[in-house]
C-alpha positions in Angstrom: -4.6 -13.7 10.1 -4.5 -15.1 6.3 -3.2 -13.4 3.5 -6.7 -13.9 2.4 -8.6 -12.1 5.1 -5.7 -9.5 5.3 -6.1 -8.9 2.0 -9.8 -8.4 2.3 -9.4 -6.3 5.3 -7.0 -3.5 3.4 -9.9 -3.5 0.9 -12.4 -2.1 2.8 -10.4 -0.2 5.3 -8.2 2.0 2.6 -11.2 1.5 -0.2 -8.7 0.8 -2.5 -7.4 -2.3 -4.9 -4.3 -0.3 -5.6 -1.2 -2.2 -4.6 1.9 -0.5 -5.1 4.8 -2.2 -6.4 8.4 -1.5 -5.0 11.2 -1.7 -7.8 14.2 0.5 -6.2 16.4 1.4 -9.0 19.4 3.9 -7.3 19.9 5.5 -10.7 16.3 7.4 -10.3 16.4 8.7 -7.2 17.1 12.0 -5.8 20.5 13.6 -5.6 20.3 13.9 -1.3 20.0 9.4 -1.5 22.8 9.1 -3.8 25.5 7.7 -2.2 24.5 6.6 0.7 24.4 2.7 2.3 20.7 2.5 3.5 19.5 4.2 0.2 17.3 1.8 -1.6 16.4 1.2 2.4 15.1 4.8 3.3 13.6 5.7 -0.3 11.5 2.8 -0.2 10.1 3.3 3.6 9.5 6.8 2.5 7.0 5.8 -0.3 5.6 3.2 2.4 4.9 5.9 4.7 3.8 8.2 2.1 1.0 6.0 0.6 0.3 3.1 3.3 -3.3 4.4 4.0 -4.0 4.0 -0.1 -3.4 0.7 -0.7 -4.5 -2.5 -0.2 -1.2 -4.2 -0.7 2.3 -3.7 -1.3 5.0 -5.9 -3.5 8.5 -5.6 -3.5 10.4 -7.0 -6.3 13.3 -9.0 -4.7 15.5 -8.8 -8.3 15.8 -5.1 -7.6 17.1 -5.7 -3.9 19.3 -8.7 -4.5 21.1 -7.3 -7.3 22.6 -4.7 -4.9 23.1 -7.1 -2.5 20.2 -5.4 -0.3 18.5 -8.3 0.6 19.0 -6.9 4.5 17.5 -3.7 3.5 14.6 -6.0 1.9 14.5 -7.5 5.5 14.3 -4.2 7.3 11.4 -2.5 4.9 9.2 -5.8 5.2 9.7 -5.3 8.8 8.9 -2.3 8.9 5.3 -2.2 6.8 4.8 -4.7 9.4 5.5 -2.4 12.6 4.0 0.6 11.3 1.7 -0.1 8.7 0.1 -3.6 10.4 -2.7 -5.3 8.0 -1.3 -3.9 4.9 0.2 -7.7 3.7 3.3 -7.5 1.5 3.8 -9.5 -1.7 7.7 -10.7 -2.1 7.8 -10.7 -6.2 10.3 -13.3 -6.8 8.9 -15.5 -9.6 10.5 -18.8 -8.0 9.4 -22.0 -9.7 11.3 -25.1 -9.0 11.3 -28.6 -7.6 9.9 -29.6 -4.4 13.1 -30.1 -2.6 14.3 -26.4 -4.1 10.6 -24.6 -3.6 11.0 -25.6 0.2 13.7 -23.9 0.3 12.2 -20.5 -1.6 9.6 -21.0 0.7 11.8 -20.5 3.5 13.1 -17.6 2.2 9.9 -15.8 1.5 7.9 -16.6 4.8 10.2 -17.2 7.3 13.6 -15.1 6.3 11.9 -12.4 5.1 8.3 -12.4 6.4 6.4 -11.9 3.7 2.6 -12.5 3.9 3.1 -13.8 0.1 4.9 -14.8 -3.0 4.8 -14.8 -6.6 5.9 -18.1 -8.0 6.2 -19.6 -11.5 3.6 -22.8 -11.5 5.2 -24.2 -14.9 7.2 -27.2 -13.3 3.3 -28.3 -11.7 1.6 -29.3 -8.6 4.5 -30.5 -6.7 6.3 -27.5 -7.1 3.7 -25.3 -5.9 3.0 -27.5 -2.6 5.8 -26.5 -0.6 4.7 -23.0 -0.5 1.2 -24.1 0.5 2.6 -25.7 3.7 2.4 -22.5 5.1 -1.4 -22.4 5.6 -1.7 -18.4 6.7 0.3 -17.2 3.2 -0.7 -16.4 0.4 0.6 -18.1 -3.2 0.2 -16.5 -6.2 1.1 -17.9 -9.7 1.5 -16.4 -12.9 -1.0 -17.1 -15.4 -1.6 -14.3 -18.0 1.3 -11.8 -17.6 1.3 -8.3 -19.0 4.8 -8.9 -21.2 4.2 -9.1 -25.2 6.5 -11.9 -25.1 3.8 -14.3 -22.6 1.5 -14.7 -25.5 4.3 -17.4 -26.7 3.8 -19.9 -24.3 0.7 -18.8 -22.7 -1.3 -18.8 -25.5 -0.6 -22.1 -26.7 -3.6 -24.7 -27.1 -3.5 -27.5 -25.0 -6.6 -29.5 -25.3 -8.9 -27.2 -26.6 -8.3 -24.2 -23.8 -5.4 -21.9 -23.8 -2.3 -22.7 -21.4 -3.1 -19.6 -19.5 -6.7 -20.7 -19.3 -5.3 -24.4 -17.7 -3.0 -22.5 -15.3 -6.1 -20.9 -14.0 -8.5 -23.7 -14.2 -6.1 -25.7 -12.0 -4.6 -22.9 -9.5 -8.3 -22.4 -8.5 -10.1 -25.4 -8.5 -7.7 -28.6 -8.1 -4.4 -26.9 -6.5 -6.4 -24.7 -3.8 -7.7 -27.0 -1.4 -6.6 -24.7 1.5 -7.6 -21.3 -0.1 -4.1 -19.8 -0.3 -4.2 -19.3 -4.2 -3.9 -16.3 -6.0 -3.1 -15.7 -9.8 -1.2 -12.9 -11.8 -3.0 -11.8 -14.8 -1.3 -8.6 -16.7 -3.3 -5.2 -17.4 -2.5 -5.0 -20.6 -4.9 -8.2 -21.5 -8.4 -6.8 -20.1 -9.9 -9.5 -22.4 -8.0 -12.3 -20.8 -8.6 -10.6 -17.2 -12.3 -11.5 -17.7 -11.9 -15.3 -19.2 -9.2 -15.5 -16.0 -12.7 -14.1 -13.6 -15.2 -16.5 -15.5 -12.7 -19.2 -14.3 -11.6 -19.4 -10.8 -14.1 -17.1 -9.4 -13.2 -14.9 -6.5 -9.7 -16.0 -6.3 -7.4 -12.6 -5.7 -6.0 -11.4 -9.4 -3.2 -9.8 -9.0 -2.9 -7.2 -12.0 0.4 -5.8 -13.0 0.9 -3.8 -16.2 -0.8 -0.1 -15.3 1.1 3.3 -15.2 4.4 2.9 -17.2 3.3 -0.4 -19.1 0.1 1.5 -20.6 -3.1 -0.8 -19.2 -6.2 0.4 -19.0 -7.7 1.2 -15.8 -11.3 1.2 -16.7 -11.0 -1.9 -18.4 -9.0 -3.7 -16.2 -11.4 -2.9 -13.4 -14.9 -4.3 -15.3 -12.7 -7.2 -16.4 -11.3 -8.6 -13.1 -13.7 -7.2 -10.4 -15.5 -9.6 -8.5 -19.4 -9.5 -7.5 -18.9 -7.3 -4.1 -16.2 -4.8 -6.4 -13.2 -6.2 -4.9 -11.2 -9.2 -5.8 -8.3 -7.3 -7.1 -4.6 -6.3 -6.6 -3.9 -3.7 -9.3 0.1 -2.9 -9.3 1.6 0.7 -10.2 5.7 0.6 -9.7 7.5 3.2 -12.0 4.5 5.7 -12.6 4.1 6.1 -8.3 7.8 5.7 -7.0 9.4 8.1 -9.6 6.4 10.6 -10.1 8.9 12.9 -8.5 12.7 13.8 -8.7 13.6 15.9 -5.7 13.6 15.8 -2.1 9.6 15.8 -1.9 9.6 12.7 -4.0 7.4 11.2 -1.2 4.6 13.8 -1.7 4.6 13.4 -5.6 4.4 9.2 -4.7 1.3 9.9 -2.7 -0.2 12.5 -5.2 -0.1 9.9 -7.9 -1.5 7.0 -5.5 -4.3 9.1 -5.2 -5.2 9.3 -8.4 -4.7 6.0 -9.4 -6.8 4.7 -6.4 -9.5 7.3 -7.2 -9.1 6.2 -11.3 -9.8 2.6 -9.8 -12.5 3.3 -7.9 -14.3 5.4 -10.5 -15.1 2.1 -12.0 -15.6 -0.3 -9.3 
């Protein structure tokens, strides 16, 4: 199946656009993980399990993983949202953005090292760059376009022919880059205004919307901005506010209560 119809799939069978974001940071989790070798491992297959039936995606951030040289722990959870959790597609958030030669090789590593169903990448070097990640027709590609750091505005915003960059990025990503449908495109919470000139672009191409919970977006308007036609057409990421709503040993039950909410907070306004 394709990232696509997965993707469309977890929709309707969770009712949810909530995709939860998996940033592992040791220093914030409970005293009984401390310490121990499969930590960033077993906390993040905890929150999986706690919250799998709520969302429609879920995205690890590989920084958080590789910086602890857990990329085989990074393996194993991908793995196992796969075995236990099949049709929920998982996001690898690596920002890669290089040459062709060089994206083949990130490519590799997404789809076939760690099995990802799809990738964030970093369209700024253009078209070639992108294509190596499209050779993988059942995976989904999604570049930034409008992201939800104060510090995008100073390249994004930029005017390049009488549109915004942003609005190029988008303009491109959907219409002359996605012949094969794979494209998706990362537009930040925090710019509800640029979340709807992103939708009057490209469509129904997935957004996928960081920038709720601990970044302060607004739910409401994030969801009347970005939502497509049929109320879907979204991938609205909480990390921090989910993973460390609690502090003890029933950190998992805290997770789910606060994907709850958000999920019913999104869906008040679909």
């Amino acid at each position: 199946m394709t990232f696509t119809r997965q993707l469309a799939a977890a929709w309707q069978k969770n009712d949810s656009l909530l995709c939860v974001g998996l940033d592992p940071d040791p220093a914030k989790f409970p005293a009984e993980l401390k310490g121990r070798d499969d930590r960033i491992f077993d906390f993040c297959k905890t929150i999986v399990d706690a919250t799998a039936d709520l969302v429609c995606a879920f995205k690890p951030q590989i920084a958080y993983f590789a910086a602890r040289r857990a990329e085989d722990q990074l393996e194993a959870l991908i793995a196992h949202i796969h075995e236990k959790h099949p049709g929920i597609p998982v996001i690898l958030d690596s920002k890669r953005g290089d040459i062709g030669s060089t994206a083949e090789q990130y490519a590799i590593e997404a789809f076939e090292r760690f099995k990802a169903d799809a990738v964030t990448i970093n369209p700024y070097m253009g078209r070639d760059s992108v294509e190596p990640y499209l050779a993988y027709p059942d995976k989904g590609v999604i570049l930034l376009c409008r992201t939800s750091n104060p510090g995008g505005s100073d390249l994004q915003f930029l005017d390049v022919g009488g549109e915004k960059l942003y609005e190029r990025v988008a303009r491109l990503a959907s219409k002359d880059w996605n012949t094969t449908g794979q494209i998706g495109l990362v537009v930040g919470a925090t710019f509800p205004a640029e979340i709807a000139r992103v939708r009057e672009i490209v469509g129904d191409v997935p957004l996928l919307v960081p920038g709720i919970g601990a970044q302060g977006g607004d739910i409401e308007a994030t969801v009347k901005a970005g939502r497509t036609a049929n109320a879907t057409g979204l991938m609205i990421n909480s990390s921090r506010a989910i993973l460390y709503a609690g502090k003890d040993e029933n950190f998992h039950i805290a997770a789910r209560a606060a994907a709850l909410d958000t999920r019913k907070a999104i869906n008040l306004y679909r």
